[in-house]
ROZA-443455 format. One record per residue (C-alpha): x, y, z; residue in three letters. Coordinates in steps of 0.001 Angstrom, whole numbers, plus 524288, in hexadecimal, padded with zeros to 5 digits. Example, Ala and Ser with C-alpha at 12.3 -4.5 7.8 and 13.67 -1.06 7.14 Angstrom:
<vexnus>
- east / north / up / aa
- 8300C / 7EE6C / 81E78 / ALA;
- 83566 / 7FBDC / 81BE4 / SER;
</vexnus>
This chain:
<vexnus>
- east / north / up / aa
- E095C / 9E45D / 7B204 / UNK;
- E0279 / 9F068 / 7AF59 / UNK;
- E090B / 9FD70 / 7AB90 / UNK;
- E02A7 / A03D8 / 7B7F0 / UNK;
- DFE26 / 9FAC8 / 7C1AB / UNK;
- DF244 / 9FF86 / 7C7B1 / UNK;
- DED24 / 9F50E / 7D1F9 / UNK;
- DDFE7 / 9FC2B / 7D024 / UNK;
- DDD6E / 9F66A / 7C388 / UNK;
- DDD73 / A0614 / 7BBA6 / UNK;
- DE268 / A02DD / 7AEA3 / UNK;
- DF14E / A00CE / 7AD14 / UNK;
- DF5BA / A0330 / 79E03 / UNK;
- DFE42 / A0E7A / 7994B / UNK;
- DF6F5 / A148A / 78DF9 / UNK;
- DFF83 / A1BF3 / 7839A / UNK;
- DF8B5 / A25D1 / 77A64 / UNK;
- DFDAD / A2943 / 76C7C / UNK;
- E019F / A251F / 75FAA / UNK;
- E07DA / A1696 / 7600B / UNK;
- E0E35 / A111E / 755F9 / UNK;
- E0D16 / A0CAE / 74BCE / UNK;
- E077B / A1C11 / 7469B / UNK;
- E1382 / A23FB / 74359 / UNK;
- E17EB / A2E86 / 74B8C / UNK;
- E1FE2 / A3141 / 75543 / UNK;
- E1692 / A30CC / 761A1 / UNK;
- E12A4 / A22A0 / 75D8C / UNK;
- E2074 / A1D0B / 75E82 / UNK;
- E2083 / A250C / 76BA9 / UNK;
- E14DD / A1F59 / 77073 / UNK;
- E18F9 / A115B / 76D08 / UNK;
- E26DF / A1118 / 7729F / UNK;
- E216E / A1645 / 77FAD / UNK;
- E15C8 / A0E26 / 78089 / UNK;
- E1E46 / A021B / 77D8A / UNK;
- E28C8 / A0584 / 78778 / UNK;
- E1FA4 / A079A / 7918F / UNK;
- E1983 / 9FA7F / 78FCB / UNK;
- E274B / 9F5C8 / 790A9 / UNK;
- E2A03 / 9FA42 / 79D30 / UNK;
- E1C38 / 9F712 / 7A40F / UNK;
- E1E00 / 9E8EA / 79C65 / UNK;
- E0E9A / 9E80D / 79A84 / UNK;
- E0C7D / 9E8E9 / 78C7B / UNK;
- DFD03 / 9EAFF / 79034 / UNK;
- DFF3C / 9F7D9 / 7984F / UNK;
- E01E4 / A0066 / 78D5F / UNK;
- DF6BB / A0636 / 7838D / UNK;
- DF8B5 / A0EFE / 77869 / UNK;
- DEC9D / A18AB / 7735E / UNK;
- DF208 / A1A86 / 7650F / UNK;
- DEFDB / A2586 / 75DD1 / UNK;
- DEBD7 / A23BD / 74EBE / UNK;
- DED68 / A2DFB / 74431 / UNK;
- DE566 / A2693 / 737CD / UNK;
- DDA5A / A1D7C / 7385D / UNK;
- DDCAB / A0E91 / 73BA4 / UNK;
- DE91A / A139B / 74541 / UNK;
- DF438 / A0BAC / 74404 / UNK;
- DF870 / 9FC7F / 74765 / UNK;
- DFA0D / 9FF18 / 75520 / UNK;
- E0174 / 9F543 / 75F33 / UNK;
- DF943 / 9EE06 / 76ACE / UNK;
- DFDAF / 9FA13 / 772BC / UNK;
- DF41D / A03C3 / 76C38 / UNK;
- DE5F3 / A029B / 77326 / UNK;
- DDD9C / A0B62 / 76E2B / UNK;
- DE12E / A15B8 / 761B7 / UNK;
- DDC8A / A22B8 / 75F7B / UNK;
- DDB3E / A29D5 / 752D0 / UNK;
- DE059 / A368E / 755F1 / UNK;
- DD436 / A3D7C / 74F8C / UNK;
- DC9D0 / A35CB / 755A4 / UNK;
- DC5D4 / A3AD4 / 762D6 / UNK;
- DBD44 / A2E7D / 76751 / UNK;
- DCA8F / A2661 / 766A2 / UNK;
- DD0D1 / A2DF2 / 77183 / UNK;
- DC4C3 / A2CA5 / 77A3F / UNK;
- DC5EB / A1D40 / 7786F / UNK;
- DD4B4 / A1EA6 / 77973 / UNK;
- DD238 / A2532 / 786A0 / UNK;
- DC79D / A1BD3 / 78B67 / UNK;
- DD180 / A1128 / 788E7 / UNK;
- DDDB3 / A1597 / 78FB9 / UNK;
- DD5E6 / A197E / 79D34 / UNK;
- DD043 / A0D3E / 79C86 / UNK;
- DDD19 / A03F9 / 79A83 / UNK;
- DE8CC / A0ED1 / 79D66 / UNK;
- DEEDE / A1398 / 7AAED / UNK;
- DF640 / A2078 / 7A3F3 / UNK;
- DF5DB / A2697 / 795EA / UNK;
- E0168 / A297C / 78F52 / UNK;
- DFE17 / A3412 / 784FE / UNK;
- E0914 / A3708 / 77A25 / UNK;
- E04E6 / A463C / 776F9 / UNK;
- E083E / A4A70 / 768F1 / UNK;
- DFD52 / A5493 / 76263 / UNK;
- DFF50 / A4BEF / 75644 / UNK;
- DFACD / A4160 / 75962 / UNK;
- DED96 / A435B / 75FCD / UNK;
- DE0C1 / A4A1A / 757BD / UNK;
- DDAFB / A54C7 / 756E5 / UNK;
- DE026 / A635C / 75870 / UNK;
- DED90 / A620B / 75F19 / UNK;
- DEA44 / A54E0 / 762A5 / UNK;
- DDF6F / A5819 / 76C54 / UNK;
- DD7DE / A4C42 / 76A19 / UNK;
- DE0F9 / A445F / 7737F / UNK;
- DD9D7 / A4EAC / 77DF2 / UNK;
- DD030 / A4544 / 77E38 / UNK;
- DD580 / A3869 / 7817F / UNK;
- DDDAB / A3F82 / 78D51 / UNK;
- DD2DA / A454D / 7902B / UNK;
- DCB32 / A3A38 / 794C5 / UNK;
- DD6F6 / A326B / 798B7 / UNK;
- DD55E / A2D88 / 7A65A / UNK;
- DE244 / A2899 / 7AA30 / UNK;
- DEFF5 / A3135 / 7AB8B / UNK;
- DF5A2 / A368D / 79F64 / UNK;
- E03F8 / A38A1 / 79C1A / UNK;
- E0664 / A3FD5 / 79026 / UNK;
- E119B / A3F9B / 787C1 / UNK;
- E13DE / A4B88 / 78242 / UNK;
- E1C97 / A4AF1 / 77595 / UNK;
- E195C / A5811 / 770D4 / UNK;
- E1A6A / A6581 / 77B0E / UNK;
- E1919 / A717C / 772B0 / UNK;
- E1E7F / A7C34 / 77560 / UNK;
- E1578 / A84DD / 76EA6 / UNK;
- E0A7E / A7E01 / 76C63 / UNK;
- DFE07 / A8442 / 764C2 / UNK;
- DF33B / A86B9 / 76D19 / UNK;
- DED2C / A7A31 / 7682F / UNK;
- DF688 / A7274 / 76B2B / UNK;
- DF995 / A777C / 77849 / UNK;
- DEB69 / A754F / 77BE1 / UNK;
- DE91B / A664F / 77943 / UNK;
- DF827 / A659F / 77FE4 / UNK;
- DF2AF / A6C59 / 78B2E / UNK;
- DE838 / A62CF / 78DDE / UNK;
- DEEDA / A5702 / 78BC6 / UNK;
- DF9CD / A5C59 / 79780 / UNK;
- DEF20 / A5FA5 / 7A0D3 / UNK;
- DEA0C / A5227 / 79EF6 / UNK;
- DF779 / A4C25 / 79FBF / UNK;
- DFB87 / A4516 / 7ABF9 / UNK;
- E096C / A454F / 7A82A / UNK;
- E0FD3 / A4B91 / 79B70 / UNK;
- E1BE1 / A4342 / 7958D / UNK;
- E257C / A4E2D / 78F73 / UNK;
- E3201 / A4842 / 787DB / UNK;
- E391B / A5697 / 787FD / UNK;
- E3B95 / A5BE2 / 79493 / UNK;
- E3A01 / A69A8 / 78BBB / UNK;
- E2BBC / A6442 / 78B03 / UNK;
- E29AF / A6814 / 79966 / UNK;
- E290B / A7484 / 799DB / UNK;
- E1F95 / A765C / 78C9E / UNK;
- E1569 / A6C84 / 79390 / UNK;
- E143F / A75FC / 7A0B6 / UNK;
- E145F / A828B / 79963 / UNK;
- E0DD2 / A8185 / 78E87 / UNK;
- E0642 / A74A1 / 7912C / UNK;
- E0466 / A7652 / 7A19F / UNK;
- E08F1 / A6A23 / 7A459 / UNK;
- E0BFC / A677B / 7B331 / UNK;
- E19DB / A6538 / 7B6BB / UNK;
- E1353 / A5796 / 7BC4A / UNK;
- E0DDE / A53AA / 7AF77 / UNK;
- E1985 / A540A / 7A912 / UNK;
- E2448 / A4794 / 7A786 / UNK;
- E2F52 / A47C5 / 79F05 / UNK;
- E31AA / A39DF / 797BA / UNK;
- E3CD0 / A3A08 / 78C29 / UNK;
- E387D / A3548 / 77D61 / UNK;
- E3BB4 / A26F6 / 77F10 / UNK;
- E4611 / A20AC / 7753A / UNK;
- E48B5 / A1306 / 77171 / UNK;
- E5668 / A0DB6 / 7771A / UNK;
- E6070 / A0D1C / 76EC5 / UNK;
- E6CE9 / A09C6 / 76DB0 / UNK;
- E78AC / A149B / 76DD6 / UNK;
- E8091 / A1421 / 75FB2 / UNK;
- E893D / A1B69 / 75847 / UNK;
- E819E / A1E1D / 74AE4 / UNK;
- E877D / A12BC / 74096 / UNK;
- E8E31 / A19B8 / 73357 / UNK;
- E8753 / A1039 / 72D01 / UNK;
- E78A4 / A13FC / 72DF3 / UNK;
- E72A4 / A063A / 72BF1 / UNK;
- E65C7 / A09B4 / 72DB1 / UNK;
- E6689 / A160B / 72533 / UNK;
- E6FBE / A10BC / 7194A / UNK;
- E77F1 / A19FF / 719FE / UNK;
- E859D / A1CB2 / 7201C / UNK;
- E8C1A / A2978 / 727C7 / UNK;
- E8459 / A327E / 731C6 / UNK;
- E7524 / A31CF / 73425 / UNK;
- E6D24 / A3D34 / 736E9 / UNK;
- E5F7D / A384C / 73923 / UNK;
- E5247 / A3F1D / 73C81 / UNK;
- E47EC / A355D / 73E7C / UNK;
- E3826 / A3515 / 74146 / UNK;
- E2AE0 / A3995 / 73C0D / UNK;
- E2E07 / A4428 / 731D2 / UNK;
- E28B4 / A535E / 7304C / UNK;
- E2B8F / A5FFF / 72E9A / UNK;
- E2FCA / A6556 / 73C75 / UNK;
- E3AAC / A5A0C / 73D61 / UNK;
- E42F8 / A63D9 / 735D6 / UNK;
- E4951 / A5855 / 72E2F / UNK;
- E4A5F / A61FF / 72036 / UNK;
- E54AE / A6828 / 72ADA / UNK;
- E5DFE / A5D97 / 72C95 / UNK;
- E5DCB / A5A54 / 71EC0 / UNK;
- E62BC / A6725 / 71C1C / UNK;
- E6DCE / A65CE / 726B2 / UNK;
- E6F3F / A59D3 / 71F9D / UNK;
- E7533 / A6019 / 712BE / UNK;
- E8024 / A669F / 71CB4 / UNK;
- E8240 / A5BB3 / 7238B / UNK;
- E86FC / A5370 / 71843 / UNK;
- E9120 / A5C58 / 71438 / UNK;
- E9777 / A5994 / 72124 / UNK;
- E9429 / A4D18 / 722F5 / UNK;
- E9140 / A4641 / 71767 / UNK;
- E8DE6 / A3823 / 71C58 / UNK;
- E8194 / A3F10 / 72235 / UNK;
- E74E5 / A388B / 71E38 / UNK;
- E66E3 / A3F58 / 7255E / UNK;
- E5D51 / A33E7 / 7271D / UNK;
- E4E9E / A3AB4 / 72930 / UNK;
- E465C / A2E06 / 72DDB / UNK;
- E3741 / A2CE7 / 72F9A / UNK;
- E2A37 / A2D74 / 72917 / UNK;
- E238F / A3C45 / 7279E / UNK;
- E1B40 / A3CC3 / 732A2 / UNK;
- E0D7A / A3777 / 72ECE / UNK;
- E05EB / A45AD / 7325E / UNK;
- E0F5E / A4BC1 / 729D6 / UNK;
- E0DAF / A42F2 / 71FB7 / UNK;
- DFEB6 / A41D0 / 71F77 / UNK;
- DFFCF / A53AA / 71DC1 / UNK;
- E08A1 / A53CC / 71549 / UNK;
- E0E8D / A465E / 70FB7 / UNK;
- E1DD4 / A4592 / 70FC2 / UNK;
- E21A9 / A5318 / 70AC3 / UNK;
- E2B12 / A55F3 / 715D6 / UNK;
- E33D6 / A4A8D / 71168 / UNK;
- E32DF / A4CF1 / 70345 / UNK;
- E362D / A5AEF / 7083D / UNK;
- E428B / A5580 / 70FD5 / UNK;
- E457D / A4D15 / 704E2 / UNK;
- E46EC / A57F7 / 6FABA / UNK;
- E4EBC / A5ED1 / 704A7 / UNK;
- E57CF / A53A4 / 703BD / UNK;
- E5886 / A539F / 6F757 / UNK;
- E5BC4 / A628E / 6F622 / UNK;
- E6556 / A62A1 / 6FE79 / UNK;
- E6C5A / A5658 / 6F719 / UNK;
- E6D19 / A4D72 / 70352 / UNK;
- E643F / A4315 / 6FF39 / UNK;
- E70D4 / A3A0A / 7034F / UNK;
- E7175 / A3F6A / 70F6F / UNK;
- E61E7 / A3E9D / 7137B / UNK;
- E591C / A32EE / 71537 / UNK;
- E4C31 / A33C7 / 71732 / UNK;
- E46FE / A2600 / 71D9B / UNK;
- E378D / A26BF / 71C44 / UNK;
- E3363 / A1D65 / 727C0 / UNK;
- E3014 / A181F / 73425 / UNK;
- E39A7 / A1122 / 73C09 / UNK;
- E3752 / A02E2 / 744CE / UNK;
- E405F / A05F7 / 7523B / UNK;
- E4B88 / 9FDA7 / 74DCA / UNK;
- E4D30 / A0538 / 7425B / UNK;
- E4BEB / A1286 / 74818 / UNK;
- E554C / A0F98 / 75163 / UNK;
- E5E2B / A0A7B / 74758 / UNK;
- E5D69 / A179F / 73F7E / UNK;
- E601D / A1F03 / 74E41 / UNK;
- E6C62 / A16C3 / 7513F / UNK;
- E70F0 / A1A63 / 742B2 / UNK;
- E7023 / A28B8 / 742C4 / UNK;
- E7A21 / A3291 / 746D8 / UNK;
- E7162 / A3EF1 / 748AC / UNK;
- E637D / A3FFA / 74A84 / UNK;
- E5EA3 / A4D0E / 745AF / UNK;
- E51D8 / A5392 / 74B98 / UNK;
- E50EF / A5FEB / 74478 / UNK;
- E4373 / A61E9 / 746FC / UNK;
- E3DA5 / A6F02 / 7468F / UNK;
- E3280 / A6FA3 / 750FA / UNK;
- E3957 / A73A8 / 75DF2 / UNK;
- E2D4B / A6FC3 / 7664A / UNK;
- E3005 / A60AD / 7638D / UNK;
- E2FFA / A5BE3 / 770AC / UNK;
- E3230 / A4ECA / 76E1B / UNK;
- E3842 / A4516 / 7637C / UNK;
- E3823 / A3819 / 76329 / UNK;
- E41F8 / A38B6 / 75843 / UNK;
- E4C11 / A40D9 / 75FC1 / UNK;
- E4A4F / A374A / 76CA4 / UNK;
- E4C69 / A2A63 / 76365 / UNK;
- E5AB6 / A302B / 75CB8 / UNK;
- E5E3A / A3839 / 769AB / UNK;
- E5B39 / A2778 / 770BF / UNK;
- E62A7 / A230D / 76759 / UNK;
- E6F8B / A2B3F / 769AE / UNK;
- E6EE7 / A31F3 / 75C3D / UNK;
- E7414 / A4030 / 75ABD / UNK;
- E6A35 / A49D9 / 759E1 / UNK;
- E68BB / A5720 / 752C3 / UNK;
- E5B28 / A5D3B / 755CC / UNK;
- E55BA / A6AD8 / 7548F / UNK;
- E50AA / A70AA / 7615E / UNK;
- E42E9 / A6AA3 / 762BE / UNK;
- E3F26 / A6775 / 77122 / UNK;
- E439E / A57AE / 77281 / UNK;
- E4FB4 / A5BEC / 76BCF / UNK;
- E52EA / A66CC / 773D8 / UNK;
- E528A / A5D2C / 781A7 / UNK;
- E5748 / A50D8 / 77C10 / UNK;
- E62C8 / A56F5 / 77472 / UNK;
- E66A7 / A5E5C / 78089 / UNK;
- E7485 / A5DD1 / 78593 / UNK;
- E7CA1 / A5A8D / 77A5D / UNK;
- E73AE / A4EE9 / 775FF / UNK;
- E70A6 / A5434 / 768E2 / UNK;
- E71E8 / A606E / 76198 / UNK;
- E671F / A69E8 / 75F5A / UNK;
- E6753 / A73D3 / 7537C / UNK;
- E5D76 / A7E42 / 7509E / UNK;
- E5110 / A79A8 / 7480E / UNK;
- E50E9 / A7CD8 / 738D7 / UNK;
- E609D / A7E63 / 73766 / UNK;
- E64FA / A72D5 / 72E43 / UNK;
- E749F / A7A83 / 730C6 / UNK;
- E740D / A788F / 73FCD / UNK;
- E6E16 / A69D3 / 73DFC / UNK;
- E7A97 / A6793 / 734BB / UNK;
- E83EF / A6D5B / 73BC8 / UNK;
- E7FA9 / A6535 / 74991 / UNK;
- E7FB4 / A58CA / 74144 / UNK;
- E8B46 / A5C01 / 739FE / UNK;
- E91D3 / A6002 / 7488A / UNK;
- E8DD3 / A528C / 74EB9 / UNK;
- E9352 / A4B7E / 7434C / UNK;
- EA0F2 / A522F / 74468 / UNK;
- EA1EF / A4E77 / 75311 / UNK;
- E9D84 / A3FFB / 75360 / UNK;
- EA364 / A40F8 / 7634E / UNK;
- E9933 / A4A8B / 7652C / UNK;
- E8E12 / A4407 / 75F47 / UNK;
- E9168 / A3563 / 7661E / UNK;
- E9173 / A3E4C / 77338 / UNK;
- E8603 / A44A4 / 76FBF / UNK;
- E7DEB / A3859 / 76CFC / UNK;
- E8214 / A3282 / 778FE / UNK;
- E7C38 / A3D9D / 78235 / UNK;
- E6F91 / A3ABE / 77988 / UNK;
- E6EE1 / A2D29 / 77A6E / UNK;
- E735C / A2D8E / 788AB / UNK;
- E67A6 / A36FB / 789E8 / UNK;
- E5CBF / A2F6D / 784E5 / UNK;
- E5F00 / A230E / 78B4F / UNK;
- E5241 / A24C8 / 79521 / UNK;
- E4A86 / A27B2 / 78A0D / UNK;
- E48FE / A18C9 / 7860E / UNK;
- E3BBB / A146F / 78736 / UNK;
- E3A3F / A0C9D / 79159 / UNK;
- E3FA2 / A175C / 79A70 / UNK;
- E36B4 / A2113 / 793C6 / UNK;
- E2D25 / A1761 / 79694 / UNK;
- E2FFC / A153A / 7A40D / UNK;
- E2DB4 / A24E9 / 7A72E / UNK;
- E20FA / A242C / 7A012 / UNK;
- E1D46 / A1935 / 7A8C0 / UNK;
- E2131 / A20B7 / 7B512 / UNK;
- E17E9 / A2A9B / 7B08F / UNK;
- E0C4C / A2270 / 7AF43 / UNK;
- E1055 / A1B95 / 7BC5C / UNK;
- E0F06 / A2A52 / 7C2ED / UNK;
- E01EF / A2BD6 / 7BC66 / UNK;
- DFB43 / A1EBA / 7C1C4 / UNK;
- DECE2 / A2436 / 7C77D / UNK;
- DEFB4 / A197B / 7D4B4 / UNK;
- DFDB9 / A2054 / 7D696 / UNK;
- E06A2 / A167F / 7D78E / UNK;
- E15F3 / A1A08 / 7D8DB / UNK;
- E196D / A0C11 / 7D432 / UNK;
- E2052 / A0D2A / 7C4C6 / UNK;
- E17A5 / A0595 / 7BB2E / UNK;
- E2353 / 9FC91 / 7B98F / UNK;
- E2FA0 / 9F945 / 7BE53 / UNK;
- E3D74 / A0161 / 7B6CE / UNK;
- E3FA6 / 9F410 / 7B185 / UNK;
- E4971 / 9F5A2 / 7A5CC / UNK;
- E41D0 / 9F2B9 / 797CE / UNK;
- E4706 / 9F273 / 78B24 / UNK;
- E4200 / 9FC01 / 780F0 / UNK;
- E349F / 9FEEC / 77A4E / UNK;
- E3284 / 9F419 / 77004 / UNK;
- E35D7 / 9F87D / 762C1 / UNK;
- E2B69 / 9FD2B / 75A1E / UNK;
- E2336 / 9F5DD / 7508D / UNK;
- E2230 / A029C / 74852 / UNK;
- E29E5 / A0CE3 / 74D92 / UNK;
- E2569 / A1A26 / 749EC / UNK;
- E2FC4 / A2364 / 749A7 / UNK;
- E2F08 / A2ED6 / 753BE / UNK;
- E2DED / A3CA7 / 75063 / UNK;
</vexnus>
């Protein structure tokens, strides 16, 4: 059965474009997990494409998903990348990050959308604020070309008409989808992590504006109150930062440690994680600490992931924060203030009643972010889009079990 049945023979696949695992960032493992749930839910492993984005010569080992690849630099590949999806696609899914498309603010993806002939549904995982005028201008373009924009912050709404002029019709809010697991209380023994007493973990692709040299410092006031307090920073530098310049930031962090005499109470776990073990490190971990230092952070997959899988959350005020830690379900603190970050974590420790209640709002919260019900919306969207009309759903609600764990799961930003 095809994704959209069209009994005029116009082509029928879903085409995703982004990066697609395995390349390591955050937008790949995005990319993946929806493209996966979606085929799923329309059970027709054949109606779902990926254009991949590559970064380096040769691109990467990609799954029988990916189509066609594009080296973000080379204009020519987004021509063929758009000749390809109008001939074999029904709708275009575009994951929007400047990052990850060439040229200046990414403008080179102006080109493929360009001279895309079938409805396009944008995912937008970055809405500035402020942008530069650069930025705002290859935004602008890609909007007015948009059929529909995907937004994960309802905050993102208002940025995307005002600053963007987006239509009120264009725009669909879809949550960050999460992978289902399992509510538990945190073990004392931290299997996983080797260590026993209270977790505080802040996970994904590491840089400077996650603010992490912050917690560490809380860190040296948290121990005196709590002294079975270990701070578990997990993931890789990101690979940009690395290839300008190398791994100073977590030789920085590292000395940090050490001059604040809490290398017992910090672990630094340089790596990618497979699904199983990432959720294994989640169901572990008491607090998961997002003291990041850019406010305009509209979305993070890291935040969704701990907030899906009932963890305790202290977060500065950055934009997904500020929504999904709304109503008691997580504590905000101001950005840059390692004395409010210890005293909230130091606060949630001392009333374990509070914190059990407080990650049961969260997790009670999430549970329609799971992928195949993110899925499902983003096939209702494509269904509204068909160019014949129809008002049928491209499949039946039938229930489905979860995405399909990754081979190589990067871990989100």
């Amino acid at each position: 059965m095809n994704a959209i049945d069209r009994s005029s023979g116009i082509a029928s696949k879903i085409g995703f474009i982004g990066t697609y695992l395995p390349r390591r960032c955050g937008i790949a493992t995005f990319t993946y997990d929806l493209a996966e749930a979606v085929a799923r839910i329309v059970k027709d492993e054949q109606s779902v494409v990926v254009a991949a984005l590559n970064d380096r010569d040769g691109g990467y080992a990609y799954p029988h998903r990916v189509k066609c690849q594009i080296c973000c630099e080379t204009r020519d590949d987004y021509t063929v990348a758009a000749d390809y999806l109008n001939a074999n696609c029904g709708v275009v899914c575009l994951q929007h990050e400047f990052g990850i498309f060439g040229g200046t603010c990414g403008e080179n993806v102006l080109g493929l959308i360009s001279k895309l002939r079938v409805p396009l549904v944008v995912t937008c995982h970055t809405v500035a604020p402020q942008p530069d005028i650069d930025h705002k201008h290859v935004f602008r373009k890609i909007v007015s070309r948009a059929d529909k924009l995907v937004v994960m912050n309802r905050l993102a709404i208002p940025i995307l008409k005002e600053v963007y002029g987006a239509t009120t019709r264009q725009i669909v809010y879809i949550r960050h989808g999460i992978h289902d697991v399992p509510y538990a209380d945190p073990p004392y023994r931290k299997k996983a992590f080797g260590i026993l007493g209270t977790v505080l973990l802040t996970f994904g692709l590491l840089h400077r504006n996650k603010g992490i040299e912050i917690a560490i410092e809380a860190m040296a006031e948290i121990v005196r109150a709590k002294s079975d307090t270990t701070y578990v920073i997990a993931g890789q530098t990101h690979p940009a930062i690395v290839r300008e310049e190398g791994e100073s930031y977590r030789y920085e962090l590292q000395q940090l440690v050490d001059n604040l005499e809490i290398g017992n109470h910090v672990v630094f776990i340089d790596q990618f994680f497979d699904l199983p073990s990432l959720i294994t490190y989640l169901r572990e971990t008491d607090i998961f600490v997002a003291p990041y230092l850019t406010m305009g952070h509209m979305t993070s997959g890291a935040l969704s992931y701990a907030a899906g899988a009932g963890n305790a959350v202290v977060a500065t005020p950055f934009l997904h924060a500020r929504e999904l830690l709304a109503n008691d379900r997580g504590i905000i603190v101001p950005p840059a203030n390692a004395s409010a970050l210890a005293d909230a974590v130091i606060g949630l420790l001392g009333n374990t009643a509070a914190m059990e209640a407080m990650r049961r709002r969260m997790y009670a919260h999430t549970r329609n972010m799971v992928w195949p019900e993110v899925a499902r919306e983003y096939l209702d969207v494509f269904n509204a889009l068909d160019p014949l009309g129809r008002d049928q759903l491209i499949v039946p609600r039938w229930p489905v079990v979860d995405a399909p764990a990754h081979r190589d799961l990067i871990t989100p930003s």
